[in-house]
N, C-alpha and C positions, 0 to 999 in steps of 0.2 A: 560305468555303472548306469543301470537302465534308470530316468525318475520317473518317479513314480505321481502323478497326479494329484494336485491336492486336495482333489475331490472323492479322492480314493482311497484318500488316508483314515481312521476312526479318527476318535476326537483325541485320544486320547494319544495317538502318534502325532496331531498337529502341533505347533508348537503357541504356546498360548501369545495373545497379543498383550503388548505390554505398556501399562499405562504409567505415563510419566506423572508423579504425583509430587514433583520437587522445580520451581521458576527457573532455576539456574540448570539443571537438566536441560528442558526446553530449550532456553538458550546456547545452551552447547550447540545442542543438534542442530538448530536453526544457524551459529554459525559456522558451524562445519559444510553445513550446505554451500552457503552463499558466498564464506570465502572462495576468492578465486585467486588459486596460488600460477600468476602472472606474470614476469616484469614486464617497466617500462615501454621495453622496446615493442617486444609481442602482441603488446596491448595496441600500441599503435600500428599495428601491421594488422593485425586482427581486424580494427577497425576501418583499415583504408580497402582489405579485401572485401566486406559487409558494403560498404559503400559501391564498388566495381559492380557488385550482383544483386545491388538495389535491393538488399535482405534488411535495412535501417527498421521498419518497421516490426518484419519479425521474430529480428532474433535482441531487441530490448536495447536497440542503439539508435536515435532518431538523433539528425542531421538539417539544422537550419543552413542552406548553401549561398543565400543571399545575404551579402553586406549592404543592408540598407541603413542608412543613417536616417534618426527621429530628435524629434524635440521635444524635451522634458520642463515645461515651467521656464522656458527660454534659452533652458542650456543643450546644448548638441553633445549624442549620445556618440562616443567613440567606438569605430566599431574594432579596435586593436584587442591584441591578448592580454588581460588583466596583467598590471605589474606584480614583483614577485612579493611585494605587501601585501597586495588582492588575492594573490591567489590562497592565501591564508586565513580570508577574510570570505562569506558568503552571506547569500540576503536570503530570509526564511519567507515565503508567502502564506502565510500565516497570523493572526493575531492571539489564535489561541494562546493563553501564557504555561498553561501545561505543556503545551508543546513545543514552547521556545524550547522552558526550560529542558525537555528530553532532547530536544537535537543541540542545546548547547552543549551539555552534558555529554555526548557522543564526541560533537565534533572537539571538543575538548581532549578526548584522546587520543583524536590525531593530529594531535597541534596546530587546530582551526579554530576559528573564534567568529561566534555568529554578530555581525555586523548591523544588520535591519535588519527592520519584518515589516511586510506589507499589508495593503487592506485596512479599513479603519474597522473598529471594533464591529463583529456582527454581519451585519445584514449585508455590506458590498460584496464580500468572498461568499459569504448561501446562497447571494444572488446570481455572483459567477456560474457556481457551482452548480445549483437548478436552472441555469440558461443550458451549459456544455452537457450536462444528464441529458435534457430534455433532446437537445442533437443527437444525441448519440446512439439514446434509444431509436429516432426516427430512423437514422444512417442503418441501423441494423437492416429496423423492419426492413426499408427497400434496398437491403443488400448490397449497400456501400461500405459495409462497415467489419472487420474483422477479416481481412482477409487470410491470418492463419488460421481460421477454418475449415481453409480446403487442403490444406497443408494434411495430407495423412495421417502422420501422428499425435496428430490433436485433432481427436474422434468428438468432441463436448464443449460446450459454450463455458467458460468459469467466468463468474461472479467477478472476481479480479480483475478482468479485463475494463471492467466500466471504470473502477479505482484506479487503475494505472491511467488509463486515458484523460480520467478529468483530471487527476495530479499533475498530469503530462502537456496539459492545456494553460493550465494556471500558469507553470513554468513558462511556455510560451507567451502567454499574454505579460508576464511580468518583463519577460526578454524586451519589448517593445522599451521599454522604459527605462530597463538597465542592463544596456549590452553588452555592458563589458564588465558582468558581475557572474557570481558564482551564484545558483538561484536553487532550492531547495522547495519541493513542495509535498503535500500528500493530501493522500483524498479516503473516506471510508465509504463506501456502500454496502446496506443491510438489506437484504431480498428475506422474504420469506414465498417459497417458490418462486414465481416468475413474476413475482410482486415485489418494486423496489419499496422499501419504508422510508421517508423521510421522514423529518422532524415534525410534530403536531404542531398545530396553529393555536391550540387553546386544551384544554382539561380534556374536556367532554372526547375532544379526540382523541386525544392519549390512552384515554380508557377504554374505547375503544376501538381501539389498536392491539391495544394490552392483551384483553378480552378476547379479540381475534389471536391470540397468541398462544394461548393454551394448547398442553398439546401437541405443539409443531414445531418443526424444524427450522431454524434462522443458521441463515449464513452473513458473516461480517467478513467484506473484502477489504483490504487494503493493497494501496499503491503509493509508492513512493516513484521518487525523480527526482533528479539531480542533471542541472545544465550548466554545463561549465565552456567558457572558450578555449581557445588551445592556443601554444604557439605556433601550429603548423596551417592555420586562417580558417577553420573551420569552426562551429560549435556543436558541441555532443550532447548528447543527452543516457540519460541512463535511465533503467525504466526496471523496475521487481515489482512484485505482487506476490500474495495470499490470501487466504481466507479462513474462517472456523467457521465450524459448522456443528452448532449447540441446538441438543434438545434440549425444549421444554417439558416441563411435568403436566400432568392436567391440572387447574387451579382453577378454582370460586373465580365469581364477582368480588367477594368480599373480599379474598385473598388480594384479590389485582389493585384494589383500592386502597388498598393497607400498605401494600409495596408501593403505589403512588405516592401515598401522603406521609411515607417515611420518606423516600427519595427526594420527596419536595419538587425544585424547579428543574433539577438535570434530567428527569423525564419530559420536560417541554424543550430541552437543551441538546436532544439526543435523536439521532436516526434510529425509527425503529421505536424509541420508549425506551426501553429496557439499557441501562448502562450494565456492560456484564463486568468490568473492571472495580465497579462498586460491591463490596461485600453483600450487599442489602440485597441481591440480585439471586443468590446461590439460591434463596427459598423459591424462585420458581424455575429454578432448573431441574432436569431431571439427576439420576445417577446416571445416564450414559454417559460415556467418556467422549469427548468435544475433539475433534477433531481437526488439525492446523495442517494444511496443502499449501508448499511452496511451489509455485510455478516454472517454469525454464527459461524466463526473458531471455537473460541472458546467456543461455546453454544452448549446448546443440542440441537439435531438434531429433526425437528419439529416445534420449536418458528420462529417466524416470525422475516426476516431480516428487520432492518431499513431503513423503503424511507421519506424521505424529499421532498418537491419539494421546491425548492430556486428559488428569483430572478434574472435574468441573470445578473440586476445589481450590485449585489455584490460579484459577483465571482471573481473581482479582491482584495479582501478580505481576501478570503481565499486560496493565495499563497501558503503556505505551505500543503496544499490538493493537489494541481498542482505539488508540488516536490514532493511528497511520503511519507509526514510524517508531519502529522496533530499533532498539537502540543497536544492538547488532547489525543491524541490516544499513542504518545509519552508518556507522563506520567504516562496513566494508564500500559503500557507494564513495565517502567521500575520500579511501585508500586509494580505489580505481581514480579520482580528479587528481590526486597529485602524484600516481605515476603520471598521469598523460602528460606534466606541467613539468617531469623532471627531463633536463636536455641529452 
């Protein structure tokens, strides 16, 4: 049977787009995505062929291949495969405490138990975090940086890629310290066009921001990662991303002030301003339906990334999308660590 073009269809033969207006929907879809129905063995064969063709980078499996030993506070860091209590056990680089509590929660059902969190409260992890942006951005401009880019099938730069990378970073820097730990990280970045938002320094800027926001189009990436050792001498890393991409409505001065001084301090708390996970947020969204793009890290290159379009009314819902680490997406990452750990 001949197809027929979608362009060439009336309207009324297309088939309408369908907006998911229920949290655990969402979730379905998003974990039907990202499960990846694998064993053990596969997983490990998968990943020693990825290694042979030097693809670690792009297809969402990076590989530390040096056992360097460091020193922690006087104690020497082992560079062996976690024992089989460890491997049960992982370290969150994190202090957020919403976000313990989401990735204990996850790892909780796959019978893991998060162990530490790193970073002292605040400023050391934003500091990380605006050093490794600030690289990353450079690395593009002069074309060191992304190079699934020229890979064909990925024709467009996504937002996700900065989030995955500084997630991806964190984990590495924490590795220094704890190398024979199960290490967990995640990272958000908010763009409005080819502008990243970070977090305001004071009022005036926020509003500011805000202000600038009327109107426009915001995209919220996130990346997660998970670095785990192995027993075969290696250590892995595992790398997803996403993003939404939420209109705004047009809004006042006075509207954006209002939403300020309800929100109080989490718009000085926040990349971007705007918390979309907070209720308080919906009055300056618009009705178009928000839009969630899972990317292919770990796919082969070619299959179509997952888009959704969602309600804007439930995006306070899915909170833990907004911190970096979707509770599904959690699980399946640390499913994938304890196949590679089963013998």
């Amino acid at each position: 049977m001949e197809k027929i073009p979608l362009e060439n269809l009336s309207q009324k033969e297309r088939r309408p787009e369908e907006i998911i207006a229920d949290p655990e929907k969402v979730r379905d879809a998003m974990r039907q995505f990202w499960y990846r129905e694998i064993d053990s063995k596969s997983l490990k064969g998968e990943l020693k062929l990825q290694e042979e063709q030097h693809l670690d980078d792009l297809l969402g499996v990076g590989y530390e291949m040096e056992a360097l030993r460091r020193t922690t506070e006087g104690r020497e860091i082992k560079d062996s495969a976690p024992s089989f209590e460890d491997k049960n056990r992982f370290v969150f680089a994190s202090q957020n405490e919403i976000k313990q509590q989401i990735v204990a929660k996850a790892a909780e059902n796959q019978g893991m138990m998060l162990q530490e969190t790193l970073f002292s409260p605040g400023q050391e992890e934003e500091k990380l975090e605006h050093q490794i942006l600030k690289q990353l951005i450079q690395e593009e401009k002069e074309g060191k940086r992304y190079p699934r880019l020229r890979i064909p099938t990925i024709k467009i730069f996504s937002p996700a890629f900065y989030a995955v990378d500084i997630a991806a970073a964190k984990t590495s820097e924490m590795a220094k310290a704890y190398k024979d730990r199960i290490i967990i990280a995640s990272d958000i970045v908010v763009l409005q066009g080819n502008q990243i938002l970070e977090k305001p320094e004071n009022k005036e800027e926020a509003l500011k921001v805000l202000n600038n926001l009327s109107g426009k189009e915001v995209r919220v990436a996130l990346g997660t990662t998970v670095l785990t050792p192995t027993n075969f001498g290696k250590t892995v890393m595992f790398k997803e991303g996403a993003y939404l991409t939420i209109k705004l409505r047009n809004f006042s001065e006075v509207e954006a002030k209002k939403y300020f001084d309800q929100a109080g301090e989490s718009c000085l708390n926040t990349a971007g301003v705007v918390d979309y996970a907070n209720p308080l947020s919906r009055s300056l969204i618009s009705d178009k339906p928000t839009k969630l793009e899972a990317l292919e890290f770990s796919r082969k290159f070619g299959e179509s990334p997952k888009v959704i379009s969602i309600s804007p009314d439930i995006l306070s819902g899915l909170k833990d999308y907004f911190m970096g680490v979707p509770n599904e997406l959690t699980q399946e990452m640390l499913r994938r660590v304890k196949l590679l750990h089963r013998r």
